[in-house]
C-alpha positions in Angstrom: 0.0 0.0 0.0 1.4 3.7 -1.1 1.8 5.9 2.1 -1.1 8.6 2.0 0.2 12.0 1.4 -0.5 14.4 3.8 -1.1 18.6 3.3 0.0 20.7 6.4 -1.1 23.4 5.9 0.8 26.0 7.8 0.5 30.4 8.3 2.7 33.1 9.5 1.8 32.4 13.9 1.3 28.3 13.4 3.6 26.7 15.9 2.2 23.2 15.6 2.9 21.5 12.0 6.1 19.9 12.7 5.0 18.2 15.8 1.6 17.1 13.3 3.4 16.1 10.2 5.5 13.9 12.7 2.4 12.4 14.4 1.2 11.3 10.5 4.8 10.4 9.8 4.7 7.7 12.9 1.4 6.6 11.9 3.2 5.7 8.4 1.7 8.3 6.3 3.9 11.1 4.2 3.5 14.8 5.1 4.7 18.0 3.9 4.6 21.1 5.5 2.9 23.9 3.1 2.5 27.4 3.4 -0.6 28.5 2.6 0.8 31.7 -0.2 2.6 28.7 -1.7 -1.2 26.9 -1.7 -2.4 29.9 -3.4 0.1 30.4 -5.8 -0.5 26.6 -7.1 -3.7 25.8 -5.8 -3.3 22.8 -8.3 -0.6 21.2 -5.2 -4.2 20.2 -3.5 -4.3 17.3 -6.2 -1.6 15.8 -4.7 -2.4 14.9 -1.4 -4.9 12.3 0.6 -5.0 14.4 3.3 -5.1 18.2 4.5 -5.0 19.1 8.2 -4.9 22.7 9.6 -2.5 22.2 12.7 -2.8 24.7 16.2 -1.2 27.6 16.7 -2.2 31.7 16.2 -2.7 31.9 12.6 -2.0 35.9 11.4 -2.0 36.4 15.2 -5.7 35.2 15.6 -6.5 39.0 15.2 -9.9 40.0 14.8 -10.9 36.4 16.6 -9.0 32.9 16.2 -8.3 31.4 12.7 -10.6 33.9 11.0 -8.1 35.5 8.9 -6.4 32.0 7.7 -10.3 31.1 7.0 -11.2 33.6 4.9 -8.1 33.7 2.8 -9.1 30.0 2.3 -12.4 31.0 1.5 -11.5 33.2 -0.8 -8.5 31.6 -2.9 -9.1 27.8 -2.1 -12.6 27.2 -2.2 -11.9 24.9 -4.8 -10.0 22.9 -3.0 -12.2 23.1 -0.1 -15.5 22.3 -2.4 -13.5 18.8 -3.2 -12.1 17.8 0.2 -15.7 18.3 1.7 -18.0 17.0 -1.1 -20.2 14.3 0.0 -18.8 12.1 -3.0 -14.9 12.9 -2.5 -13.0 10.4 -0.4 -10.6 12.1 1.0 -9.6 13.7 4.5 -9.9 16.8 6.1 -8.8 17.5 10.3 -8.3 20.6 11.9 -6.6 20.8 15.7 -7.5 23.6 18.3 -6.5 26.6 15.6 -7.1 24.3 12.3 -10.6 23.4 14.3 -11.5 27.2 14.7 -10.4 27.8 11.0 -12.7 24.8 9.9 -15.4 25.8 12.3 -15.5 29.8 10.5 -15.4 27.9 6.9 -18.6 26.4 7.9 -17.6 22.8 7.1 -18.0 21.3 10.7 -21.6 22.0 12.0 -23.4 23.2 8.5 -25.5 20.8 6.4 -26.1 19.7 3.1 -27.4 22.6 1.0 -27.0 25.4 3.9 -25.8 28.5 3.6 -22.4 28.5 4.9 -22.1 32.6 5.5 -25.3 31.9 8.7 -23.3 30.1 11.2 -25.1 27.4 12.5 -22.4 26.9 15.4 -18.9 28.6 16.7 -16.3 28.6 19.0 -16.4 31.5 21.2 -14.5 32.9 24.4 -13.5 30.1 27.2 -16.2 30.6 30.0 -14.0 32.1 32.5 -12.3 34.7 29.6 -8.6 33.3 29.7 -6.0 31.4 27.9 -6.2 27.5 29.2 -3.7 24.6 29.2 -4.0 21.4 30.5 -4.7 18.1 30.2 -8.5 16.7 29.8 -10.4 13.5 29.8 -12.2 13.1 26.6 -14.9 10.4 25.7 -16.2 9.8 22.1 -19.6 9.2 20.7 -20.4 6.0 20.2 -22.8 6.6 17.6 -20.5 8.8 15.3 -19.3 8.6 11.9 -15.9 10.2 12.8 -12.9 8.5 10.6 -10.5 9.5 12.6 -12.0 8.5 16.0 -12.6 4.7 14.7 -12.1 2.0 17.5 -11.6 4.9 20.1 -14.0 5.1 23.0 -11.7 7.5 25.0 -8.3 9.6 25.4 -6.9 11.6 27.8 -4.8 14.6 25.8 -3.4 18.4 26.3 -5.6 21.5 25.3 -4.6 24.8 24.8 -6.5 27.7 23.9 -8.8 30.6 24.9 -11.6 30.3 22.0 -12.6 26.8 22.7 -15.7 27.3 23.9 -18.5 25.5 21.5 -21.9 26.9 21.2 -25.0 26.4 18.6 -27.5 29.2 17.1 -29.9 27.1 18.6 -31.3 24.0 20.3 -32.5 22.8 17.3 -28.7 22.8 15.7 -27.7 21.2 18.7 -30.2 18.2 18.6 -29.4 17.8 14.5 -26.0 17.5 15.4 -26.4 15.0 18.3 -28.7 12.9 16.2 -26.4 12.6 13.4 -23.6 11.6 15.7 -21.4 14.9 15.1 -20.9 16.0 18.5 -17.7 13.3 18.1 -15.7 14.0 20.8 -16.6 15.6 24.6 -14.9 16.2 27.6 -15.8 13.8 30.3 -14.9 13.2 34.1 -11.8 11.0 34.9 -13.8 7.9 34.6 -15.0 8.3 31.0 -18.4 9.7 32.3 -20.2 12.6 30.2 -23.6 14.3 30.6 -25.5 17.1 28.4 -25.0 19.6 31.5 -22.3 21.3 31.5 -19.5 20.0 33.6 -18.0 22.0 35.8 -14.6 23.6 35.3 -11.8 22.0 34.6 -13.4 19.1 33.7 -14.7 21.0 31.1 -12.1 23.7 30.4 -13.9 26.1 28.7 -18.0 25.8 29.0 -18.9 24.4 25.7 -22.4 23.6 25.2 -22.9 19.7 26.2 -19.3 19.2 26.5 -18.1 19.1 22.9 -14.5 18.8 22.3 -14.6 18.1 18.3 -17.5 17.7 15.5 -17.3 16.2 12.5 -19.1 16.6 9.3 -21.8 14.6 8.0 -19.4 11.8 5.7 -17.2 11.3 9.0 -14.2 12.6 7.1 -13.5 15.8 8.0 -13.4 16.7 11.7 -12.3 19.2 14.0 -11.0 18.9 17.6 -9.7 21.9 20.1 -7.5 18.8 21.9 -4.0 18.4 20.8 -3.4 14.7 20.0 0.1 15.3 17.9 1.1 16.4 21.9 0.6 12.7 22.9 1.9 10.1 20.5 5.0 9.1 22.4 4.0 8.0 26.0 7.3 9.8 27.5 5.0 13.0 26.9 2.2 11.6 29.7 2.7 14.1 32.6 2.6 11.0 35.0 4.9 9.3 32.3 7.2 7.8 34.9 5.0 6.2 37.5 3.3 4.1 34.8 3.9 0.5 35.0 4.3 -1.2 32.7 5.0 2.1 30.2 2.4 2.2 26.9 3.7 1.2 23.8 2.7 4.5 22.1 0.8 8.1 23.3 -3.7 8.0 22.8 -3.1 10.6 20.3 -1.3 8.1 17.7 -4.7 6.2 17.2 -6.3 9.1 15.6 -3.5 9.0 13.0 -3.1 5.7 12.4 -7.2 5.7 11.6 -6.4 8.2 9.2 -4.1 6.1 7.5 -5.7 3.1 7.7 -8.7 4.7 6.1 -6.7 4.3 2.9 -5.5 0.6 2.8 
């Protein structure tokens, strides 16, 4: 089987595409770190790849709000190439983490569907709760009843997050029940034991507030998803914060399966 190749697709302020183009690389994909004015220049380079993932960081600063600015030049210049990674008949991948999630989230390609109208957000990711920057590590449980690619075989991971506009919320009720029945609320933060509950949890169980604890959403095919986690952060189980009192040591980090699932979708 050819390695997938894999697009990451990087602006001035991203700080995490090497750490992600090394998570695919373990997972035994190939991945190539592209600027986005290069993507521009040659929108035609799209062609070549499996996979695109917008990694965390600040895009452009995240002035004006978080991944704005890298979504609408996007919009803009590559809505070609988003129109094909997206279509309901393509096969490819799409992923976005914490700042590629925001980006994806302002494109409207996460909670919109079929035949919407992408420039009414149906959903967003606004302010944490509390109004400040947060890092730390979470409990997270996925849906069982999701069409997720990348969470495949996953029923729960414990990762980093890091970010002050995390927090998920719908236009309404109604948005929020679509999305739930469809299995697109994909990921949420839970309690230590793997528990989760349509309150909110309280902080920092939930880090940041968002509406029925959602940590990532994914589109209506499965194949393109968004999480504010940081799973490149936990491939190698050396990066655990309690690394070194656990016996015996995991093979690899919980992030690594997300990866590998991406891979494997193309075997």
């Amino acid at each position: 089987m050819a390695a997938p190749r894999v697009l990451i697709l990087r602006a001035p302020g991203t700080n995490c595409d090497e750490e992600t183009a090394y998570a695919f690389e373990l997972a035994g994909a190939e991945a190539e770190r592209v600027h986005v004015n290069r993507l521009i220049e040659n929108p035609a380079l799209a062609a070549r790849y499996q996979i695109v993932c917008v990694p965390g960081g600040f895009s452009y600063g995240d002035d004006i709000a978080a991944g704005r600015i890298l979504a609408g030049r996007m919009q803009r210049h590559l809505s070609t190439m988003l129109q094909d990674f997206c279509g309901e008949n393509d096969q490819r991948l799409m992923l976005g983490i914490c700042n590629g999630m925001q980006v994806l989230m302002r494109l409207g390609v996460l909670a919109s569907q079929s035949g919407e109208d992408e420039s009414e957000a149906s959903a967003s990711l606004a302010w944490n709760h509390h109004g400040r920057f947060e890092d730390r590590w979470v409990h997270l449980r996925v849906d069982a009843d999701t069409p997720c690619v990348f969470l495949r075989g996953i029923e729960k991971m414990y990762l980093p997050m890091a970010h002050a506009e995390g927090r998920f919320i719908t236009a309404s009720q109604d948005v929020y029940d679509r999305l739930q029945q469809q299995g697109r609320l994909a990921l949420r933060y839970s309690n230590d034991a793997g528990e989760v509950a349509e309150e909110t949890l309280p902080f920092p169980v939930n880090p940041n507030g968002s509406q029925g604890n959602v940590a990532g959403v994914c589109d209506s095919t499965g194949r393109v998803f968004g999480l504010m986690p940081h799973p490149e952060r936990f491939v190698d189980p050396t990066q655990h914060p309690c690394w070194t009192r656990q016996e015996p040591l995991p093979e690899e980090g919980q992030g690594l399966a997300m990866f590998r699932n991406a891979v494997q979708y193309f075997a």
